[in-house]
C-alpha positions as CSV (number, residue, x, y, z in Angstrom):
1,X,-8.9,29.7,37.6
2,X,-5.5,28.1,38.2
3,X,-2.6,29.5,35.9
4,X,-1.7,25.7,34.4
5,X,-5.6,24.9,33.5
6,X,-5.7,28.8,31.4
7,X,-2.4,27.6,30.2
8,X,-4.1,24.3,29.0
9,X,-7.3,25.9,27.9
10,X,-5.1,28.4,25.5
11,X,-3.0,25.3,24.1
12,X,-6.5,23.4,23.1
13,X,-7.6,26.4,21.6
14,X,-4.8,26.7,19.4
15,X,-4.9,22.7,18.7
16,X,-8.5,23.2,17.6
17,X,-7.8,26.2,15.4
18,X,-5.0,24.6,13.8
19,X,-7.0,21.2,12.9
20,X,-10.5,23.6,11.7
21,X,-7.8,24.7,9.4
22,X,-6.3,22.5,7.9
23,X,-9.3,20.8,7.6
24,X,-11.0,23.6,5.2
25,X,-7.1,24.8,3.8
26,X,-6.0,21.3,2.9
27,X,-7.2,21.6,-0.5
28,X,-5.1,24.5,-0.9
29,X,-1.6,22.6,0.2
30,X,-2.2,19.5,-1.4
31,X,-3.1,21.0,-4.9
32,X,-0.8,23.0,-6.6
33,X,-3.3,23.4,-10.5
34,X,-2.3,25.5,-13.5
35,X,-5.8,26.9,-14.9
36,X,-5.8,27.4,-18.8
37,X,-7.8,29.1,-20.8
38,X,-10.4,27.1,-22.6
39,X,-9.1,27.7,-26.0
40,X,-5.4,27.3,-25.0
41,X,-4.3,25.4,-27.5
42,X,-1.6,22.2,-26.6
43,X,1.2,21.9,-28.9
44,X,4.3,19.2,-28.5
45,X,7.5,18.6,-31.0
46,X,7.2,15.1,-32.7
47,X,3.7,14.3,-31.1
48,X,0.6,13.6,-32.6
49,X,-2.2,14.5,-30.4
50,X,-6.1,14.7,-29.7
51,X,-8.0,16.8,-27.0
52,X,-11.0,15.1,-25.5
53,X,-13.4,16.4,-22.8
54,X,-16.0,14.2,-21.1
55,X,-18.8,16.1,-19.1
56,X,-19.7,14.1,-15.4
57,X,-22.7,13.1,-13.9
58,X,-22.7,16.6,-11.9
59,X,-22.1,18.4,-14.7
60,X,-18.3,18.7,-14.4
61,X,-15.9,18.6,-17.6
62,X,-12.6,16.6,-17.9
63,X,-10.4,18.0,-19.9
64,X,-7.9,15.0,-21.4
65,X,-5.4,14.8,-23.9
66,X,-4.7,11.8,-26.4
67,X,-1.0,11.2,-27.5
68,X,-0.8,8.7,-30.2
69,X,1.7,6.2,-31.3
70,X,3.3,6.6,-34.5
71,X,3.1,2.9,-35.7
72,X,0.2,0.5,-34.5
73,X,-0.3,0.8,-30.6
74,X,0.3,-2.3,-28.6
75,X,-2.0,-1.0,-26.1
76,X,-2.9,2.6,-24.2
77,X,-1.5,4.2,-20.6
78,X,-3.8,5.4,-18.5
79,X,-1.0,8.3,-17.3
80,X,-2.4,9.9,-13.7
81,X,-0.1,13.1,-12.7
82,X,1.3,14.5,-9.6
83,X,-0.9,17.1,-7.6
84,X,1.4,20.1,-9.5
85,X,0.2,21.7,-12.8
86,X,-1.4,20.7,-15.5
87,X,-1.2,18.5,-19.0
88,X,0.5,21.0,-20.7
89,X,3.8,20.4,-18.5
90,X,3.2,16.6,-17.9
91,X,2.8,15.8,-21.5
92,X,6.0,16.0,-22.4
93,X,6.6,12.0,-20.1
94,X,4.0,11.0,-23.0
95,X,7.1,9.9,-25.1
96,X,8.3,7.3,-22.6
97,X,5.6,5.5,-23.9
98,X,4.7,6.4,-27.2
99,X,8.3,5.2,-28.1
100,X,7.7,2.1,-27.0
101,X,4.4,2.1,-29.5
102,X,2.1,2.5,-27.0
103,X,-0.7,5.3,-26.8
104,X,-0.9,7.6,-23.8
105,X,-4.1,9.5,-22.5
106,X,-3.7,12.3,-20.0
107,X,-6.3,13.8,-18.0
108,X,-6.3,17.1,-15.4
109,X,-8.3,16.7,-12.2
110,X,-10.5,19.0,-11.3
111,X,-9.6,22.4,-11.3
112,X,-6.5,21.7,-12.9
113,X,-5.8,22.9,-16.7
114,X,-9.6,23.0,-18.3
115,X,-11.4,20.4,-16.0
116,X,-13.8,22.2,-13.8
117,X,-16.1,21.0,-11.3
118,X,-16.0,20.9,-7.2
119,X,-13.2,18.9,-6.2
120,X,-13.5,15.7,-3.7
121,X,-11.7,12.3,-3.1
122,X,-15.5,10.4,-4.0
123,X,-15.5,13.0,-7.0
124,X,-12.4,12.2,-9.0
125,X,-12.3,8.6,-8.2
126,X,-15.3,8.5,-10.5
127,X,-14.6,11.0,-12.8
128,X,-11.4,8.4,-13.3
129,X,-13.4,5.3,-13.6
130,X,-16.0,7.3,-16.3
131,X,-12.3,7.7,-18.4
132,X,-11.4,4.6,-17.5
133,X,-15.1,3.0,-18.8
134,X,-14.4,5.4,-22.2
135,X,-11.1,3.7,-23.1
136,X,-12.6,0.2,-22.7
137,X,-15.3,1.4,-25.2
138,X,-12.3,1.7,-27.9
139,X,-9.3,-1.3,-25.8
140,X,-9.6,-4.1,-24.4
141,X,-8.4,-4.2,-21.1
142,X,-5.9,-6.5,-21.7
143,X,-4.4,-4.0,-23.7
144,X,-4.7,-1.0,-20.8
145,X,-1.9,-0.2,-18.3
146,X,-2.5,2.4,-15.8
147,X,0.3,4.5,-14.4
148,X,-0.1,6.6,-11.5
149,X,2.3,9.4,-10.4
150,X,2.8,10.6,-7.3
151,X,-0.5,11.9,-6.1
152,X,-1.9,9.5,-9.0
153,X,-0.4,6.4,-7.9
154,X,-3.1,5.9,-5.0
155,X,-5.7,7.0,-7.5
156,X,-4.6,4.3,-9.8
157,X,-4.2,1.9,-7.1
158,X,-8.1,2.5,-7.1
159,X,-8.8,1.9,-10.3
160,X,-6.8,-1.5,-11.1
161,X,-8.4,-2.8,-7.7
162,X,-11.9,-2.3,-9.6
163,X,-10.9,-3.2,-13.1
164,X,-8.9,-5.7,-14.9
165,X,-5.7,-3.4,-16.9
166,X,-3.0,-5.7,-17.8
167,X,-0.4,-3.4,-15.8
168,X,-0.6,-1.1,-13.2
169,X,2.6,0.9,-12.6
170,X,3.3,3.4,-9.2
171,X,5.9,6.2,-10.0
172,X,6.9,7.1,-6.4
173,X,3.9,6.5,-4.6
174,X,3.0,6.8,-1.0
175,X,1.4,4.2,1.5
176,X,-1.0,6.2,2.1
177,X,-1.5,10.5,2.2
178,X,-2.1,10.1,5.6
179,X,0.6,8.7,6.5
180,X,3.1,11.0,4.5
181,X,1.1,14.6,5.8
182,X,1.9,12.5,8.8
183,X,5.6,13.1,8.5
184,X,5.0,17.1,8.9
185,X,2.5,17.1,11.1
186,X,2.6,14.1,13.7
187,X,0.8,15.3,16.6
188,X,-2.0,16.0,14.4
189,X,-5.8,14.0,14.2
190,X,-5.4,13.7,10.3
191,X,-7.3,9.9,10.5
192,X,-10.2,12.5,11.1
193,X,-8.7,15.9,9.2
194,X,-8.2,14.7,6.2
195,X,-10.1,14.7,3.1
196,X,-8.1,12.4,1.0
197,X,-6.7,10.1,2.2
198,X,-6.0,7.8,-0.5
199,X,-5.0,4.6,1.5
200,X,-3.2,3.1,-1.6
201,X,-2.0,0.2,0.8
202,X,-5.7,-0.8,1.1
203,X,-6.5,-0.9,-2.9
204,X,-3.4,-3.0,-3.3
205,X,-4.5,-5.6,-1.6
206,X,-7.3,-6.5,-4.4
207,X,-5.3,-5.3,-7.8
208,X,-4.8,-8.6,-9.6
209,X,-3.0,-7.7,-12.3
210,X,1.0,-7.6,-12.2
211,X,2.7,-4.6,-10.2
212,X,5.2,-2.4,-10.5
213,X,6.9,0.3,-8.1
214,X,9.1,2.6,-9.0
215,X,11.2,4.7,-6.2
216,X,14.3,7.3,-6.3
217,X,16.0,6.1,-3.1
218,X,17.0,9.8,-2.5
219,X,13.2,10.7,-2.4
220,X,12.8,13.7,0.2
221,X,9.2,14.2,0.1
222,X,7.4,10.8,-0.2
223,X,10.1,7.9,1.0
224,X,11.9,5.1,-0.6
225,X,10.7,2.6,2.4
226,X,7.2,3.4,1.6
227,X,7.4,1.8,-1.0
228,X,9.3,-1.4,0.2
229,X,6.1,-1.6,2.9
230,X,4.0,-1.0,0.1
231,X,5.5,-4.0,-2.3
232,X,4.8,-6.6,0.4
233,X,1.0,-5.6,0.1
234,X,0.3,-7.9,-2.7
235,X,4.0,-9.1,-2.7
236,X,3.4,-12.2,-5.1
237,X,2.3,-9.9,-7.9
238,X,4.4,-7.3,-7.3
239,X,8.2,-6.4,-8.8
240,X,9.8,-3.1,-6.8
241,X,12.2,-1.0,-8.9
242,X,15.1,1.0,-7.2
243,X,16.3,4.1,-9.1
244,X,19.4,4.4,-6.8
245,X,20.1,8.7,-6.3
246,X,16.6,9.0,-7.7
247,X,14.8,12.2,-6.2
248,X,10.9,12.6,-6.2
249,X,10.9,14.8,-9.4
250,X,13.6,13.5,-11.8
251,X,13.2,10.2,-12.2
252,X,13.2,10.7,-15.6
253,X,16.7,12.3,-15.8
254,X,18.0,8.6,-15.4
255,X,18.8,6.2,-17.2
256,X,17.6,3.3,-15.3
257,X,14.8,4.5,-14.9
258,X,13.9,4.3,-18.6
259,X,15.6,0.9,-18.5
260,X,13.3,-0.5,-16.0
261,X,10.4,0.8,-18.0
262,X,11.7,-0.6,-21.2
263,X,11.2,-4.0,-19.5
264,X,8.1,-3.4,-17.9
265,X,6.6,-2.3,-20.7
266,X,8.3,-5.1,-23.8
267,X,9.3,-8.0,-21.5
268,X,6.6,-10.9,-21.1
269,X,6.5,-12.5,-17.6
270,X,8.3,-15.8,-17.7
271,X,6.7,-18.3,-15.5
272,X,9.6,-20.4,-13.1
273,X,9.4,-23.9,-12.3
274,X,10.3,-23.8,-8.8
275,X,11.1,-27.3,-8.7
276,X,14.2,-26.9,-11.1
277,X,15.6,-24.3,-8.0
278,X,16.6,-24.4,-4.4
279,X,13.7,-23.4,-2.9
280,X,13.0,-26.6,-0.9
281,X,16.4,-27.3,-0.5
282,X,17.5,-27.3,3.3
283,X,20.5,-26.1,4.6
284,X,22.2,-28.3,7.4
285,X,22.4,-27.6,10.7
286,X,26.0,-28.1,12.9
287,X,24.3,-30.3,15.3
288,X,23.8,-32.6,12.0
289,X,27.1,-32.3,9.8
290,X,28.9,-35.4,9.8
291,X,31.5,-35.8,12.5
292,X,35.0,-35.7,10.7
């Protein structure tokens, strides 16, 4: 056998090992969980909550916490987290919203915190929409906004292309997972490796409620400019949001980040009559400038 074709033979090999593994190991990269006992009990200063769990058609339980507004609620956030953790750390965003007079309900994925059940792209997408289905039970959906996270902002992507909230709201999301495991691993079959992944570009494109992104422009891990790509998606219902030195985990530590919220979340959309603008109004070229 000639020395470059053993050569080649020993390089697919190792391509092939590599991609059976990250194939079956990918769950273990992509989700970080925090297990807790089932009769941990959540506690948070100044908050007023309710633990709810909601048993799946495969016999899976989702664990989800209710944080509820002091005065009357103007509505309730559907809050989807990041792929780190659990409720008990996340919770403590629910005041970002409750201050505003708005409940917030926060659920675990499965495996994370008290959920249980086998996890799968199919299988939280409709343990989501089962939550989703509960909360219309008790709100109207022009009184739901859904705010995804992260690793929640493709999921909620999903949900508001389904549904009708009256928001939806992505917190540094990604164009799609492919593409941003893509950044790590580019010479890599992940179209075919990858087990979620959550092509939030795709669900965009049918969301018909308002949109907003929201993106640190220092964001090491998923990119400010995928979310300029993914605001021209539905671009005419769609507002993009630039937390300038933002990072991918401390948007919160600025203030206009709570800024932009406060008017996403209070401010009315104003419709524009685009005939009272310059639009339409066309510039002159030299060839037709008057001659002096």
């Amino acid at each position: 056998m000639p020395h470059w074709l053993s050569i080649l033979i020993i390089i697919l090999v190792i391509y092939i090992s590599i991609s059976v593994a990250l194939y079956y190991l990918q769950d273990y990269l992509l989700f970080k969980p925090e297990k807790l006992d089932k009769d941990f009990q959540f506690a948070y200063e100044n908050q007023d909550t309710k633990e709810y769990y909601m048993e799946t058609r495969d016999g899976a339980k989702i664990n989800g916490l209710l944080f509820k507004s002091k005065n009357q609620p103007k509505g309730i956030v559907l809050y989807l987290k990041g792929n780190s953790k659990s409720i008990k750390g996340w919770g403590k965003f629910a005041v970002d919203f409750t201050r505003h007079d708005y409940s917030v309900f926060m659920v675990d994925y499965r495996g994370f915190g008290k959920s249980t059940g086998r996890r799968s792209q199919k299988a939280i997408k409709r343990d989501l929409q089962e939550v989703y289905n509960k909360l219309k039970e008790r709100t109207p959906e022009e009184h739901i906004i859904l705010y995804g996270r992260s690793l929640g902002s493709g999921f909620a992507a999903k949900l508001a292309s389904i549904n009708n909230p009256r928001l939806l709201i992505l917190d540094a999301p990604y164009y799609s997972l492919t593409k941003v495991t893509g950044r790590y691993m580019p010479f890599m079959p992940l179209s075919l490796l990858m087990k979620y992944p959550l092509p939030t570009y795709k669900w965009l494109k049918y969301v018909q409620c308002p949109i907003h992104i929201i993106h640190g422009t220092h964001d090491k891990l998923i990119p400010y400019k995928s979310s300029i790509k993914l605001s021209q998606v539905n671009a005419k219902r769609t507002k993009l949001h630039t937390v300038i030195g933002g990072g991918h985990k401390n948007l919160n530590n600025f203030e206009s980040y709570h800024s932009m919220l406060d008017d996403i979340l209070n401010t009315e959309p104003k419709s524009i009559d685009l005939e009272t603008t310059s639009i339409n109004v066309i510039h002159s070229s030299k060839k037709n400038k008057a001659k002096a």
